[in-house]
N, C-alpha and C positions, 0 to 999 in steps of 0.2 A: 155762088153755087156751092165752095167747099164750103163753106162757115158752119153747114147743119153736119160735118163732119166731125168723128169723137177723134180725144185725142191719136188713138189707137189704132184707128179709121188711116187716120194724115198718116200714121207710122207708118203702118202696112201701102199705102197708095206710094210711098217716098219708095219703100222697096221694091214693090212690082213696076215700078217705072225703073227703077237699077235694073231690071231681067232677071228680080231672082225667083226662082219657084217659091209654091208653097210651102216644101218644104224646110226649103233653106233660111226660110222668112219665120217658119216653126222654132224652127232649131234656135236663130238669131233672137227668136223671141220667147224663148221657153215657153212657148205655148203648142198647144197640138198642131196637126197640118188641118184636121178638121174646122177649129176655130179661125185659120187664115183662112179657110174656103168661106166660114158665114161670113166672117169682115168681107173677103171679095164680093160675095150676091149684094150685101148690102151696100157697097160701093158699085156696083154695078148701078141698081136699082137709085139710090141716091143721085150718080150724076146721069142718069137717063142712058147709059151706053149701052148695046149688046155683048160684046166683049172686051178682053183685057186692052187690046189696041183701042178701043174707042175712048177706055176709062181712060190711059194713057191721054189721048191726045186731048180730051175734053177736060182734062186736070191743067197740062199745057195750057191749053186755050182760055182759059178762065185765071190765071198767074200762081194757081196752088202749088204749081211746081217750077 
C-alpha cells in the first residue's frame, strides 16, 4: 500500500504520525506549510483515508510505520 509513496511522501507520513503540524513539518522541511498540505491530500487519497487519524492508522496497519 505505501510503496506508490514518494520519498517525500514517507518523510511527511513519519512526521504527521510524530503529531507534528504542518507547520512544524514546513519549518523541519524547509518547505512551505502549503506543500505539506498537497503532500497530506495526496497521502490521504493514496492510502484511501478520510483523515489524518485514518492515514495514521492505515500506515500502522500496513508496516510503513
Amino acid at each position: 500500500m505505501t510503496s506508490n509513496l514518494s520519498k517525500r511522501e514517507f518523510e511527511i507520513l513519519t512526521l504527521i504520525s510524530q503529531e507534528m503540524s504542518s507547520d512544524e513539518i514546513a519549518e523541519k522541511l524547509y518547505i512551505s506549510a502549503n506543500t505539506v498540505k498537497s503532500h497530506r491530500r495526496s497521502l490521504l487519497i493514496k492510502l484511501h483515508a478520510k483523515n489524518t487519524a485514518g492515514l495514521v492508522r492505515r500506515a500502522f496497519e500496513s508496516g510503513a510505520l
